[in-house]
C-alpha positions, 0 to 999 in steps of 0.5 A, a space after each residue: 648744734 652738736 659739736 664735731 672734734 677736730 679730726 672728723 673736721 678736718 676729714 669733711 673738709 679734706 673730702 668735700 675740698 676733694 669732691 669739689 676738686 675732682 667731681 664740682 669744680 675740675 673742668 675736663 677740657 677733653 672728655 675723649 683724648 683726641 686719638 680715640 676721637 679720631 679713631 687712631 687709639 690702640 689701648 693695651 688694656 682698657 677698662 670699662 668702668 671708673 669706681 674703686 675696682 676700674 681704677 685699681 685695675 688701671 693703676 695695676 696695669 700702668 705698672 707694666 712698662 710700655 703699656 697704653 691703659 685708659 679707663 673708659 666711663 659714663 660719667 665723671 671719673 669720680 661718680 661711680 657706685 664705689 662712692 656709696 658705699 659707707 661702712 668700711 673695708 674688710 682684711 684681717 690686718 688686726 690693728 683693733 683685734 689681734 685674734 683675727 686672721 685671714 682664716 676666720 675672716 675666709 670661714 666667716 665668709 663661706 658662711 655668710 655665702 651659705 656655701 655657694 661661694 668658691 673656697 680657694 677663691 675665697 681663701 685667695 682674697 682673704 689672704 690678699 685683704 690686708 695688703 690691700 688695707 696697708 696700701 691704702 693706708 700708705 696712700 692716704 686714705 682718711 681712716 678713722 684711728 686709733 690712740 696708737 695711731 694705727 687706723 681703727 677696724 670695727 666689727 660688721 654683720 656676720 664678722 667674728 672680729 672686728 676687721 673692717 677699716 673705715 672712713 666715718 661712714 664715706 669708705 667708698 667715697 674716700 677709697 674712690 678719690 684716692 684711687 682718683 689721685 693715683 691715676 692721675 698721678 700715674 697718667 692713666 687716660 680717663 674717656 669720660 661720659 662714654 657709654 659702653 654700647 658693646 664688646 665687639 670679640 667675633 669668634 671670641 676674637 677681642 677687636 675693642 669696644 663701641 662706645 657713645 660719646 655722650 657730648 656730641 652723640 658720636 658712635 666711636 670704636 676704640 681698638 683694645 688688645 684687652 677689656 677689663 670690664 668693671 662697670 658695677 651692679 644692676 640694682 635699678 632693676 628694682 629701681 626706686 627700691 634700691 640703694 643704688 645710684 641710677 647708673 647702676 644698670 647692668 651694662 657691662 653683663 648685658 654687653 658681656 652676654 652679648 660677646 658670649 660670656 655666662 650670667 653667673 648666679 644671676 638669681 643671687 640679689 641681696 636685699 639690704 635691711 636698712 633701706 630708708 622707707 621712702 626711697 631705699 637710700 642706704 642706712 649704713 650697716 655701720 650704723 648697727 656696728 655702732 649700737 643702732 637697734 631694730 624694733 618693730 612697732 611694738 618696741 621690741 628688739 625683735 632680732 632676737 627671734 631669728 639671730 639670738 647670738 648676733 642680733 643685728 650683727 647677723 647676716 644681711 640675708 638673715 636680717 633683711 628676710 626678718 625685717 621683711 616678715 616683721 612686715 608680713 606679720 603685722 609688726 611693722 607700720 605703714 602699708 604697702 611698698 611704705 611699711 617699715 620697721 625702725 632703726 634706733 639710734 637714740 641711746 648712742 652717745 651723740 659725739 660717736 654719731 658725728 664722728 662716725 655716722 655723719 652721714 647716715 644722720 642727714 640722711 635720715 634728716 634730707 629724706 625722712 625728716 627724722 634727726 636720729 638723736 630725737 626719733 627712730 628712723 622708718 626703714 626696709 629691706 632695699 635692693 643692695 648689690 648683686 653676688 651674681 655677675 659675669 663668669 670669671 673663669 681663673 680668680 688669679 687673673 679674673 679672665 673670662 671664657 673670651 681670651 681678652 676680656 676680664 671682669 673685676 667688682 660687681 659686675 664680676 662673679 668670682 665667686 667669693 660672695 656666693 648667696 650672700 655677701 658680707 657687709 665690708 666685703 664689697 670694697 675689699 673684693 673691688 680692690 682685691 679683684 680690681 688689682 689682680 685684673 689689672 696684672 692679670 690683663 697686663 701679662 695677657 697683652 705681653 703675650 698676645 697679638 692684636 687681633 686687627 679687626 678693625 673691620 669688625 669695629 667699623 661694621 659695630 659702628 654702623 650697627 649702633 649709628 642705624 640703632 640710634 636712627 631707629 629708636 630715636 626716630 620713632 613717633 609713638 610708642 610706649 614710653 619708656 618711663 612706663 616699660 621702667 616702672 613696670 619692670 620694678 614694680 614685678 621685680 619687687 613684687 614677685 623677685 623680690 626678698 621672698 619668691 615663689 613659682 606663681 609669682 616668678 612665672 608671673 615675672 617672666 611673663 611680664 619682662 618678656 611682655 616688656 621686652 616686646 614692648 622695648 623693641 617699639 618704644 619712644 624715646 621722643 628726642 633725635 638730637 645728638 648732644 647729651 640725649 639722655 632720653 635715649 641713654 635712658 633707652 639703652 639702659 632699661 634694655 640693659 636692665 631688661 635683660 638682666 632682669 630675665 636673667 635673675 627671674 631664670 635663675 630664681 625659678 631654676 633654684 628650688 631651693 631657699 639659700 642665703 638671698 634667695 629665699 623661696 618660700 615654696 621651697 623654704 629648705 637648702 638643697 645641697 644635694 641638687 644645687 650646691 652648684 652655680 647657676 650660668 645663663 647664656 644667650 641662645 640666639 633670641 633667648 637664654 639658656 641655663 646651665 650649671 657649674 659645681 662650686 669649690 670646696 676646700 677645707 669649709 663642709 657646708 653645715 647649717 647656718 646659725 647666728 
């Protein structure tokens, strides 16, 4: 058994202690403080989502004297997307290279974004990302350290510098528990296992928010003077080809389409490249920043066909894209959704691999069988994170068009992600954005009147109680499970890493032939207590329409840039669609509009790695 030394020891202990206490063994007796389930509860800000950037956005917020936050979730508080996330956080904080500044840092991601991205945005968040990395250092995040104490930062794909901070390969996971602890110890409230169901803001007037309390199956309306919605990706629109957690399903931008608010870049999908061939669980980019090769079957390190200069540290776009055609040409092994290349991690010393890819080891060990110290593992491109998200409006406060209602983390598009995003930025972007929503909302309830429309919530209430009898109450149908996987299937195969007229045309018509058949579907269960059949319903006419919208946006983009590779249009069109792509709702259907992106002081040039 390979041995591991004593600081990766004592930090596997202190985390799974952590998991055990917070997510295993910390018994909620209350899911719903009793004022909300009694309907009395009137929240200054509420957020809807309980990862990384909910909770930082809460612990902002509580800062604010006087004022009432809670953060509302679907599940436990501390089982969010944010703990999946494994590589590290990004800031020029320059304790491992002291070359690197908040400058670089903002051109290494204009250019990773492939210049879709908002400059001041980006300058704005590169600015604020070593603070960010100090406070999480002052509150006692487990980062991996240096001889001098100061914690270690190493270098991830499209990164000039080594700039992202780290906690083995369980970063999320460590960010998620101590923003955990934070709020308990600020006495934020948490409304647990609480489905998001809508924003209810009539005439762009914010009452609250309808939600369903999954433990007894009652429809309840919560009165908010502002909503921060952070409610994470969309992933599971591919499903099972996707890194994502299965609570990933764009609920807070199906809800925010709803209440009026623009889909923004919805198109903007990243494919990850090194998504176990099986089942697209994430292999760490940290695993190529510790020295992992790509080769194809040949046992060529074939990355020097397309990055010769950055090789596996290039770009995900970049990378992802060359895997893919490594397949397409023959390269690869295996057919089908089951081909693959291989990740190599064989020629890494064995006592770095304990102590700092852990994880991605059993991994490889649970679901391919493959011990990376013997064999090189299958892998292939997975559906990673969506760039795309609701329309924030003012980055200094991440508001929305909707006075009232916000937007921070994935779910949000800012935009300092624009067509690709940078490995190590997401964590960063959640903490950076997560706080600036958090005082953003904050000074918005100071000067702002409660709406008082708690006419509005009631009828809300009504609306979703004779929802769930209807769906609930039908005795045939088609099945859920089928509309689920026939969506992915079309999403990967036809809005997947490479697109094309033909096969986003045959997409649309598919998703929309599934939307009528969502309107008739069997959920097959009418009880009230934990009916997760009819979660399961919400969600996919969640994902649905969320699906619609980034098959809109592809066809509308013809043009090829970072993510959105068009193999029909294989250049990039700045000229024509240097801009952001909005899609609304309009009245049964969608609209697409655009919006030009920022630039500051980054000319778009070619891309080259």
């Amino acid at each position: 058994m390979q041995k591991m030394n004593r600081r990766t020891f004592l930090k596997v202990g202190a985390t799974a202690g952590a998991a055990m206490m917070t997510g295993g063994c910390f018994l909620w007796p209350e899911n719903i403080p009793p004022a909300v389930r009694q309907g009395k509860a009137l929240y200054d800000v509420l957020i809807i989502g309980s990862g990384g950037g909910g909770m930082r956005a809460a612990l902002e917020a509580s800062k604010t004297s006087g004022l009432k936050v809670a953060v509302m979730t679907k599940m436990a508080p501390t089982r969010s997307a944010t703990t999946m996330a494994q590589g590290g956080i990004n800031g020029a904080a320059r304790t491992t290279d002291s070359k690197d500044s908040p400058e670089v840092h903002a051109f290494d991601t204009v250019k990773g974004a492939d210049y879709l991205c908002d400059q001041d945005a980006v300058e704005y968040f590169t600015e604020r990302a070593p603070e960010i990395l100090f406070e999480l250092d002052y509150q006692g995040i487990a980062f991996n350290r240096q001889e001098d104490g100061r914690f270690h930062q190493r270098k991830m794909g499209g990164s000039t510098y080594a700039r992202a901070a780290y906690s083995a390969d369980i970063s999320g996971h460590a960010v998620q528990h101590t923003m955990f602890e934070q709020c308990l110890k600020a006495n934020i409230d948490f409304i647990s296992e609480c489905q998001l169901l809508e924003v209810v803001a009539p005439q762009e007037r914010l009452s609250g928010v309808v939600a369903l309390d999954m433990r007894s199956g009652t429809v309840l309306s919560i009165a908010a003077k502002s909503v921060i919605i952070a409610t994470g990706g969309y992933g599971r629109a591919y499903w099972v080809r996707t890194s994502n957690p299965y609570s990933s399903t764009g609920d807070g931008i199906a809800a925010a389409l709803r209440a009026g608010i623009p889909f923004k870049d919805p198109e903007m999908v990243q494919f990850h490249p090194t998504g176990l061939a099986s089942n697209g669980v994430l292999m760490s980019e940290s695993s190529r920043s510790e020295g992992a090769y790509l080769l194809n079957k040949n046992g060529e390190r074939f990355m020097a066909r397309y990055a010769p200069k950055a090789m596996e540290l290039g770009p995900r776009d970049l990378v992802c894209q060359s895997v893919e055609k490594e397949i397409l040409e023959g390269r690869g092994i295996g057919e089908g959704l089951n081909a693959a290349v291989y990740l190599d991690f064989r020629h890494i010393p064995k006592e770095r691999i304990m102590e700092r890819l852990f994880q991605v080891r059993q991994l490889a060990l649970n679901f391919e069988g493959v011990d990376v110290f013997e064999k090189p593992v299958p892998i292939r491109g997975t559906c990673h994170y969506s760039m795309g998200g609701i329309d924030v409006m003012d980055y200094k406060t991440c508001a929305t068009k909707v006075p009232g209602i916000f937007a921070a983390g994935e779910c949000s598009c800012i935009s300092v992600h624009g067509a690709n995003r940078l490995g190590a930025n997401s964590l960063t972007e959640v903490l950076v954005f997560g706080k600036t929503a958090g005082a953003g909302a904050a000074a918005y309830v100071k000067g702002a009147a409660y709406a008082d429309s708690k006419e509005a919530l009631a009828d809300g209430v009504k609306r979703w109680e004779e929802q769930f009898a209807v769906a609930t109450g039908r005795s045939s149908g088609p099945s859920v499970a089928s509309i689920r996987d026939r969506m992915a299937l079309t999403m990967w195969n036809n809005a997947g890493i490479f697109r094309n007229e033909q096969g986003l045309n045959q997409a649309l018509r598919d998703i929309q032939g599934l939307q009528e058949e969502y309107k008739s579907a069997f959920v097959g269960d009418s009880s009230r207590v934990y009916n997760t059949a009819y979660m399961n319903y919400l969600e996919i006419g969640n994902l649905l329409q969320v699906a619609q919208a980034i098959v809109l946006g592809a066809l509308a983009r013809k043009e090829s840039r970072g993510s959105h590779s068009r193999t029909d249009f294989a250049k990039r069109d700045d000229k024509n669609y240097l801009q952001h792509t909005l899609i609304s709702r309009a009245g049964d259907g969608f609209k697409t509009e655009y919006r030009p992106v920022v630039v500051t002081k980054y000319k778009p040039v070619e891309r080259t790695y």
